[in-house]
Structure formats: C-alpha cells, structure tokens
Phi, psi and omega in degrees: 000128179299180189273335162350269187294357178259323159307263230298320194282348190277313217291324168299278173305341166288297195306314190301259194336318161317281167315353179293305200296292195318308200282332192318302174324268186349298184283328153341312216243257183315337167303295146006266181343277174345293232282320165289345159277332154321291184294341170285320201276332187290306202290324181330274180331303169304321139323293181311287192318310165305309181311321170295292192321309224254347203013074173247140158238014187288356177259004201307290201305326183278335192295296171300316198282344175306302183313328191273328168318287173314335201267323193278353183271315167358287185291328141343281190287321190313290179292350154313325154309291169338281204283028145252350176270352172295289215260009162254323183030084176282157182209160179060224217295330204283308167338301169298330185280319189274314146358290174335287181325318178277297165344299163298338187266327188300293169358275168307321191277026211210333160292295217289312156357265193304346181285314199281309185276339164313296180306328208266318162293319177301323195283039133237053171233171182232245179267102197215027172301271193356274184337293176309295169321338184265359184285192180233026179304319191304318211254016153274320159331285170298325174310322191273317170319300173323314186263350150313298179283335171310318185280304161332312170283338163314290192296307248234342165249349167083064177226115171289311165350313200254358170265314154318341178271337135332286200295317170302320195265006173299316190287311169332291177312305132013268187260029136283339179316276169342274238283006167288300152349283166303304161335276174316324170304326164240031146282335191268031185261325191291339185192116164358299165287024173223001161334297179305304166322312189301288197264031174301309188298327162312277175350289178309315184297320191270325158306334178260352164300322158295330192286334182302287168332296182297322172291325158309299194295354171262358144304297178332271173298006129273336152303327165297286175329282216251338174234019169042058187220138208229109190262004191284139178068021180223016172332295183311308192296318226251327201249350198249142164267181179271357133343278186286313185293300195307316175290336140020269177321315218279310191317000000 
C-alpha cells in the first residue's frame, strides 16, 4: 500500500469512527427520551389504578392534565427516530434499537390513554365498593402494574428474561378479564341498580387487559432489540418445550 492510500484509509477510518461515537451519542439521547417517557406513563398507571383500588378520585385531575405531557414526548421520540433513520441509515442492532424505540414509545402513548379513560369512567361512579369487591378488579389490578414495570425494567437493564415473564403473565389477565366479565353480567342481572356500576367496570376491566396487552409488545420489542427475534402470537413454541405447553393447558 502506497503512503497515499494509507493516508486516505487512517483518514477514512478516522471519519467511520466519528460517525460511529455521533451515532452512539444519538441512541444515548433517545434512550434518555425513552426512558422519561416509561416513567410519565408508569407513574400515569399507577395513579389510575390506586383510584380504583383505593376509590380516591383525587388524581382524576392530575392524571388528564398530565396525559398532554406524554402526548408531547410521543412525538417527541417519534420524530427523533425519524431523523435518525433519515440521516444515518442504521443498520442490524442499531437499526433494531430505533425500530423498538418506536415501537415502544407508540405503546407507552397508548398506556397513558387508557390511565386517562379509566379515570375517566370511574369518576361517574358514586358508592360502587360493594360491586367492586365481588370483582377480580383487585388482582387485575396488581397484575398490571407488575407487567408494566417489568417490561419497563426489561428495557432499561436490557434483560429479555425479565420481558418474558411480562409475555407470560398476559394470559392471567387474559382470563381475569373473561371471569369479570361473568360476573358483572350477574350482577347487573340481580338488579337494576347496578346496572351503571357493571358496566363501568366492564369498560374498566378490559381497559386494564390492554393495558396488559401494551405491556407485552413492549416485552416484544425488547427481545427484539437483543435476540432479533420476532415472538408475537408464537409464545409457546419459542419459550415452552411440549411438556411445559401441555402443563400450561392443564392448569
């Protein structure tokens, strides 16, 4: 190699590595972003939830004005993505990471929602303990926290282990969902007056089954992020040998 061409390859490799460390700052700086959006949206869920659990309505108000926060980091992160897949055109894990990013950030905007309607529905309720107590609301309750922060903490230590367990615990909820379902219908079958309450809480139950839900694809997209592997609707095959699906089945 001429002394030329040995300049232009340090000179070359000089460029790459810069641009390499600019891009790294950039996904730091959307991690960041993320990761503030994970905590408005977390703290969003917890608020909603203790209002039911807790029958407080005193977060109603903070809870909605909050929600115009979250909408503007939505957007935020959206376009930030953008213009790094605009002006980098990343490709394999870096690639996978802004993908994610997104992915997750729609999520989160879509959690903080449903905290907003949740509330939003409760609050047109009065003395609505009774009801509420024969339901399975309390432990759909804890259960959703649990995968919310779970999925959250997945992403933020980068352990897909702690996302699976996330991706598992969807099917509970799943069929705490159904059995509310039966329930409230007969309750409001015993009495007029429990009509409102039932189907607030119908609303509410399926709200925190989404709530489930967003939290699984953002378990999704961090298995994505580290083991490039795209699990929706193939739980079993990819985390159960057929053993473990047949006990699965059994429970």
């Amino acid at each position: 190699m001429s002394q030329d061409d040995l300049v232009n390859s340090n000179v070359l490799n000089e460029k790459d590595t810069a641009f390499k460390r600019h891009f790294d700052i950039q996904l730091e700086k959307l991690r960041s972003k993320l990761i503030r959006m994970c905590t408005l949206v977390d703290e969003q869920l917890q608020f909603a939830l203790r209002t039911i659990d807790e029958q407080n309505t005193e977060w109603v108000k903070l809870i909605v004005e909050r929600d115009a926060i979250v909408d503007k980091y939505d957007v935020k992160i959206e376009k930030y993505c953008q213009r790094m897949v605009a002006l980098n055109q990343p490709v394999a894990m870096d690639l996978r990471q802004i993908m994610s990013a997104l992915n997750i950030n729609s999520n989160l905007e879509r959690i903080g929602d449903i905290a907003v309607s949740i509330v939003e529905n409760y609050s047109l309720l009065e003395d609505s303990r009774n009801i509420y107590q024969q339901t399975k609301l309390s432990e759909m309750i804890g259960i959703a926290k649990v995968m919310l922060k779970h999925s959250i903490d997945s992403y933020i230590t980068g352990e897909p282990k702690l996302a699976e367990k996330v991706i598992l615990s969807d099917k509970n909820l799943d069929r705490l969902n159904k059995e509310n379902h039966k329930i409230l219908i007969n309750i409001m079958k015993q009495s007029p007056d429990n009509i409102e309450a039932g189907v607030v809480f119908l609303v509410i139950s399926r709200l925190i089954e989404r709530c489930g839900d967003h939290a699984t694809n953002i378990a999704e997209g961090v298995i994505f992020i580290h083991e490039a592997t795209v699990i929706r609707h193939n739980y079993e095959s990819l985390f159960f040998n057929d053993e473990q699906e047949k006990e699965m089945e059994e429970e």
